[in-house]
C-alpha positions as CSV (number, residue, x, y, z in Angstrom):
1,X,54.3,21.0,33.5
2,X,52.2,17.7,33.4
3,X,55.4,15.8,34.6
4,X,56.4,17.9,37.4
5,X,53.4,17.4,39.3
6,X,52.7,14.5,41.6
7,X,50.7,11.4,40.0
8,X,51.1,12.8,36.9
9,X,53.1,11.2,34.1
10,X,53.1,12.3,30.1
11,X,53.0,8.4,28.5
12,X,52.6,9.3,25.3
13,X,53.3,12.6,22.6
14,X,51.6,12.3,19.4
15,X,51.6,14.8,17.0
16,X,48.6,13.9,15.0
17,X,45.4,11.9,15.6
18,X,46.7,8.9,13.7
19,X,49.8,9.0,15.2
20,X,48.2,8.8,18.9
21,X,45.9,5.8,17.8
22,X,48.8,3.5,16.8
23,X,50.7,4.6,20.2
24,X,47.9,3.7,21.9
25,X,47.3,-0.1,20.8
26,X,50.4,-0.5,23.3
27,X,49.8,2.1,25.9
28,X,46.6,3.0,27.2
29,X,47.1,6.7,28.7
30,X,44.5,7.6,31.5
31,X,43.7,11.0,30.0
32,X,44.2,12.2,26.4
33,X,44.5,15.9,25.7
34,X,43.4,16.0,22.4
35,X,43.8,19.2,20.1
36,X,40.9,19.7,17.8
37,X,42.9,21.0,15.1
38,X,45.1,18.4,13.6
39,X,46.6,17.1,10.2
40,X,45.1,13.5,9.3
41,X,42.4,13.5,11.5
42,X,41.2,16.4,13.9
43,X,40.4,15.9,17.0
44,X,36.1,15.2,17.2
45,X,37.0,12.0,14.7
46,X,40.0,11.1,16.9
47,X,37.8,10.8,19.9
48,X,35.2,8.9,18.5
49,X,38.0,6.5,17.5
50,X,39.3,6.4,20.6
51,X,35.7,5.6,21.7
52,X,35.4,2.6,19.9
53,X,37.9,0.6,21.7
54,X,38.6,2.7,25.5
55,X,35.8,3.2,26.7
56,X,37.2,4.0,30.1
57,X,39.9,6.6,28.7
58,X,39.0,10.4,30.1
59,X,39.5,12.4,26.9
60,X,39.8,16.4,27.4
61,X,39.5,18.7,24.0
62,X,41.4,21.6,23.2
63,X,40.6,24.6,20.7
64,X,40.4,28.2,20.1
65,X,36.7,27.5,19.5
66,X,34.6,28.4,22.2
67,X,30.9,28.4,20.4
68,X,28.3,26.8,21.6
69,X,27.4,24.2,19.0
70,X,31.4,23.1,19.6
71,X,31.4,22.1,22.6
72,X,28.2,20.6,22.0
73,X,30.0,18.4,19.5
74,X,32.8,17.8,21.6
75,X,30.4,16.0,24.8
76,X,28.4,14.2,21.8
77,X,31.5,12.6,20.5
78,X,32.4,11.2,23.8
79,X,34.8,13.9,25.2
80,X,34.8,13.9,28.8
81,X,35.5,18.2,29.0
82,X,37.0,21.0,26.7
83,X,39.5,23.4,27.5
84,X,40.4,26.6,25.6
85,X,43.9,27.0,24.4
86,X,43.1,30.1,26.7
87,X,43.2,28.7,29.5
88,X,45.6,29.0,32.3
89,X,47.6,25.7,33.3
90,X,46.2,25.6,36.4
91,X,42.9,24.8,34.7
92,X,44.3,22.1,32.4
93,X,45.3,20.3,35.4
94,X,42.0,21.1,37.3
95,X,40.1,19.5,34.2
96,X,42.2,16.6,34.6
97,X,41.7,16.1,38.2
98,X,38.6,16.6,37.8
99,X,38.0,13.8,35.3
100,X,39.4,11.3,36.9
101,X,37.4,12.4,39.8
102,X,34.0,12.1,38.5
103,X,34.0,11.5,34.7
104,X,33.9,15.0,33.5
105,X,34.8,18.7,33.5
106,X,33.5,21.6,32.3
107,X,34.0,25.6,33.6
108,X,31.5,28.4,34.0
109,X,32.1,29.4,30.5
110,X,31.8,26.3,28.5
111,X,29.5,24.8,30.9
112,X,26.8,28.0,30.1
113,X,27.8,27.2,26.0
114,X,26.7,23.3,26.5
115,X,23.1,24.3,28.2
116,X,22.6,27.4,26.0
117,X,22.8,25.5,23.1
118,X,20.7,22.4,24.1
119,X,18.1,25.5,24.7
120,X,18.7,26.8,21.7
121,X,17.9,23.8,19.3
122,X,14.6,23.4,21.7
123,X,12.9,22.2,24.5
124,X,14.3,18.4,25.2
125,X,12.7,15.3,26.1
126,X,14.6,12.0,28.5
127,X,14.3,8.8,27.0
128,X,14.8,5.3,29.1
129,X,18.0,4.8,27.5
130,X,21.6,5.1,29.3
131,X,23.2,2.9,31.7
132,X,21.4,3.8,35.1
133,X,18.4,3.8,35.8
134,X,16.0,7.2,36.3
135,X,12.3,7.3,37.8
136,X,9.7,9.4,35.5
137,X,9.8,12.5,38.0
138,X,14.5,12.4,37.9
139,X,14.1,12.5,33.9
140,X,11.4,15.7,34.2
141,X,13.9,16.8,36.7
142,X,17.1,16.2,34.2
143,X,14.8,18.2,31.6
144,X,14.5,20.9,33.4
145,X,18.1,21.6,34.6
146,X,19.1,21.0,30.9
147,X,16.5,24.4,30.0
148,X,18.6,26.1,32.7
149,X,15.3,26.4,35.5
150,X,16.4,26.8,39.4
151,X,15.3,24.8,41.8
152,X,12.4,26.9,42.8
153,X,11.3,27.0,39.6
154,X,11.4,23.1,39.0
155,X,9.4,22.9,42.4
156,X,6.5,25.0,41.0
157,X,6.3,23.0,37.7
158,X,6.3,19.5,39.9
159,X,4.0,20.6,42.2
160,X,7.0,19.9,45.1
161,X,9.2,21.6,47.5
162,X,12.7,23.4,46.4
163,X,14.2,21.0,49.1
164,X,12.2,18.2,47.6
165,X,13.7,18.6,44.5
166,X,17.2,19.7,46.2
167,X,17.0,15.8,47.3
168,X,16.3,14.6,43.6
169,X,19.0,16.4,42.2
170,X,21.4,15.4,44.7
171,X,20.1,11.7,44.0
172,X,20.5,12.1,40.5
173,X,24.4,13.1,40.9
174,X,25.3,10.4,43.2
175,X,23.8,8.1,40.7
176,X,26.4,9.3,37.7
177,X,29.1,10.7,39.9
178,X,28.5,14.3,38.8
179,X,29.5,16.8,41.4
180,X,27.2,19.9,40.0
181,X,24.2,20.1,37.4
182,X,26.8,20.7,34.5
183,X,28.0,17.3,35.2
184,X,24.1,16.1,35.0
185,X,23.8,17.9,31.6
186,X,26.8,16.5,30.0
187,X,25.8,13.0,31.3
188,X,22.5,13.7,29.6
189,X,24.5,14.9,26.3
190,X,26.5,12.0,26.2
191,X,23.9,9.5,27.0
192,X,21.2,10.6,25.1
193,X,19.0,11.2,28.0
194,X,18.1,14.3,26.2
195,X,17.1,14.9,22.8
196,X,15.6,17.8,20.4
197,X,12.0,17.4,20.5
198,X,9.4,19.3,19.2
199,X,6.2,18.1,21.0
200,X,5.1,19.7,24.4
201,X,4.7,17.0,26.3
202,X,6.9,13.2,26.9
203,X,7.1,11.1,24.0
């Protein structure tokens, strides 16, 4: 399927983790899909090995598990999306479109289990570490899109306009190339922009 469609080419076939990694000290691939559920070495510890040394490589992870605190897993590891073995092809090649595109992919379904479950373990709290740059009011903003509030809502707790903080969020996307706010969450995943907490206020 992969090879029949244009700009599209399979460079490598590995059929477990370890396999992949020695096929890849001579072939860098673009975009690994990665199946979680491997011999040798599933697929979380394969991408953080992958991690070590390709920084740049756009790594999609596949499994029947669809829970919350997976796909969290997945985005902390350094995945770039997940995809459920579910999934229809068009979507596999959506997510990889979609990677190369901006970074990362997520759908309405595994986009609502990443946010749930950043809600779940508690209220979340930016640090000033990552590789761009945010002003005090973008990292309240981040917060509050990772505990799922709406603009409006956002607005009201800032003391701003919904189109003031419209403009903030679409300055905080252009900054990380993330085309909607489940691109701005996973950036925050990945980058530690968000954290559990358990105070009520900044640290």
């Amino acid at each position: 399927m992969l090879n029949g469609q244009k700009d599209c080419k399979v460079s490598i076939e590995a059929e477990n983790g370890m396999e992949l990694l020695l096929k890849m000290k001579g072939n860098v691939p673009d975009v690994v899909l990665l199946d979680y559920l491997m011999p040798e070495m599933n697929g979380i510890d394969v991408t953080r090995k992958i991690r070590e040394k390709h920084d740049n490589v756009k790594i999609l992870l596949l499994s029947y598990y669809d829970n919350q605190e997976f796909v969290v897993r997945a985005v902390e590891c350094g995945a770039n999306g997940y995809l459920s073995k579910d999934d229809e092809p068009e979507e596999i090649l959506n997510a990889i479109e979609s990677v190369m595109d901006t970074g990362y992919y997520m759908n309405d379904r595994t986009s609502k289990c990443l946010i749930g479950e950043l809600v779940r373990q508690g209220k979340v709290v930016p640090s000033f570490e990552g590789a761009v740059e945010f002003s005090r009011v973008e990292l309240q903003i981040i917060k509050y899109i990772c505990q799922e509030k709406s603009a409006s809502e956002i607005g009201l707790l800032l003391y701003r306009s919904k189109r003031t903080i419209d403009g903030y969020r679409a300055g905080i996307m252009k900054k990380i190339g993330a085309k909607n706010v489940v691109g701005i969450v996973m950036y925050a995943a990945k980058n530690k922009l968000v954290d559990v907490w358990k105070k009520n206020e900044f640290a």
